[in-house]
C-alpha positions in Angstrom: -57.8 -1.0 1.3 -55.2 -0.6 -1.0 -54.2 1.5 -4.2 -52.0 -0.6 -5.8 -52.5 -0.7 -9.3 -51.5 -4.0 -10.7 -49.8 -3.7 -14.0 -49.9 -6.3 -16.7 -47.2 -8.5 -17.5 -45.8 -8.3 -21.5 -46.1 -11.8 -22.9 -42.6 -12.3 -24.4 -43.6 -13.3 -27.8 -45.7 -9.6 -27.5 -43.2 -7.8 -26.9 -41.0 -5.9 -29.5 -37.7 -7.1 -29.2 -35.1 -4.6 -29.8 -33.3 -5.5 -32.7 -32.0 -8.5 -34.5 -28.1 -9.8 -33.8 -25.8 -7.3 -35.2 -24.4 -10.2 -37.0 -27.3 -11.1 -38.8 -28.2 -7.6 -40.8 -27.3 -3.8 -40.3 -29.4 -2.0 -38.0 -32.3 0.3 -39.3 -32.3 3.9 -38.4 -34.9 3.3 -35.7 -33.5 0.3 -34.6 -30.0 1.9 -33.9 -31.8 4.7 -32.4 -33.5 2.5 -29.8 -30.1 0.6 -29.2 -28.4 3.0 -28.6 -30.8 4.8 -26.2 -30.7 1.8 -23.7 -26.6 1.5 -24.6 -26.6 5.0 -24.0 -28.8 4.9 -20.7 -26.6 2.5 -19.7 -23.5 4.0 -20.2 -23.7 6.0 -16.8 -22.1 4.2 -13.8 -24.4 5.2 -11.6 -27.4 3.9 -14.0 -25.5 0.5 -14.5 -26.0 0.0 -10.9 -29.1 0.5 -10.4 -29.9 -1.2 -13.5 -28.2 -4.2 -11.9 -29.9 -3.4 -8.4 -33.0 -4.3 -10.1 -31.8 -6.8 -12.3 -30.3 -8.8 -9.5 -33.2 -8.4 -6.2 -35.4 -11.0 -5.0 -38.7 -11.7 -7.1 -37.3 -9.4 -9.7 -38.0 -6.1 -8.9 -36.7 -3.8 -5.9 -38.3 -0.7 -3.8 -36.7 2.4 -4.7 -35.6 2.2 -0.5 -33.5 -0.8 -1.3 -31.8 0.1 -4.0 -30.6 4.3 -3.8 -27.5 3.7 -1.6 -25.4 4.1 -4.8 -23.2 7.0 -3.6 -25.7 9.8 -4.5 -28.3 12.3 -3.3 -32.2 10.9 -3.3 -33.0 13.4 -6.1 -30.1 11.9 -8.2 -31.3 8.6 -8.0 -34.7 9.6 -9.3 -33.4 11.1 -12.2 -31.1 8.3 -13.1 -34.1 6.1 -12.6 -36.2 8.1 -14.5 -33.7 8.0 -17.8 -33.9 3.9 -17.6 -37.7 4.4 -17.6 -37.6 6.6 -20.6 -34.7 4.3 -22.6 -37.7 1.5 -22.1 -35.1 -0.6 -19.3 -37.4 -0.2 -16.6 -41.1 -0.2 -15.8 -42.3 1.2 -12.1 -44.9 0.8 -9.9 -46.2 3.2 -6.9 -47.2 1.8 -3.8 -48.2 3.6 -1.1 -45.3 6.0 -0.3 -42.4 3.7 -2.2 -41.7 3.0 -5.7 -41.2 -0.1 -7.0 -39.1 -0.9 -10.2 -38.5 -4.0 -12.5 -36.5 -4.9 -15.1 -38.6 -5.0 -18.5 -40.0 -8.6 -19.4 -37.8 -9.0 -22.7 -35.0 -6.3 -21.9 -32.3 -8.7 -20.7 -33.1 -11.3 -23.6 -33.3 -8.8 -26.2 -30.4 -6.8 -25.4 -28.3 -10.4 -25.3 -29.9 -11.7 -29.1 -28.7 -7.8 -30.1 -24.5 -9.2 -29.0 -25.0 -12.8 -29.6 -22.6 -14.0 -32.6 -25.1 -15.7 -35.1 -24.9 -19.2 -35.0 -23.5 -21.1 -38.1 -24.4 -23.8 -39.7 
């Protein structure tokens, strides 16, 4: 018998998208805030690879076991996981004794609209 919990998926229509392009208006308050809490999650090296671990692994989404060779200590790659969680990159999943972590549905999409030049007409 298992205790997986299956999570639901985040229709991407559903979900809040982070911002519009920063070509199109200025940011609001909160919407900078958010930015720049991924931007700023991302901003570690260590984060940005794991980030990318997940990003990049088969079926979209990796065990924690796959992914923590990234130069330091188990507890270190907790917390770094842990501040993706918080900055809303990552979502996680516990089965059994191993962890397993996906990007966000609408992360990737969002976070390109937010750098993508307007287009013109």
């Amino acid at each position: 018998m298992s205790n997986a919990k299956v999570l639901p998926l985040l229709e991407p229509e559903l979900a809040e998208p982070c911002c519009p392009p920063l070509t199109e208006r200025p940011l609001s308050s909160d919407e900078a805030d958010r930015t720049a809490k991924m931007f700023k999650a991302l901003g570690d090296p260590v984060r940005l690879r794991l980030f990318s671990a997940v990003a990049s692994h088969e079926g979209g989404e990796a065990c924690v076991c796959d992914i923590s060779d990234v130069g330091v200590s188990q507890p270190t790659v907790s917390h770094h996981l842990k501040k993706l969680k918080e900055a809303g990159l990552l979502s996680s999943e516990r089965r059994g004794t191993w962890v397993y972590y996906r990007v966000e549905p609408s992360v990737l999409a969002a976070m390109g609209r937010l750098l993508t030049k307007a287009a013109t007409g």
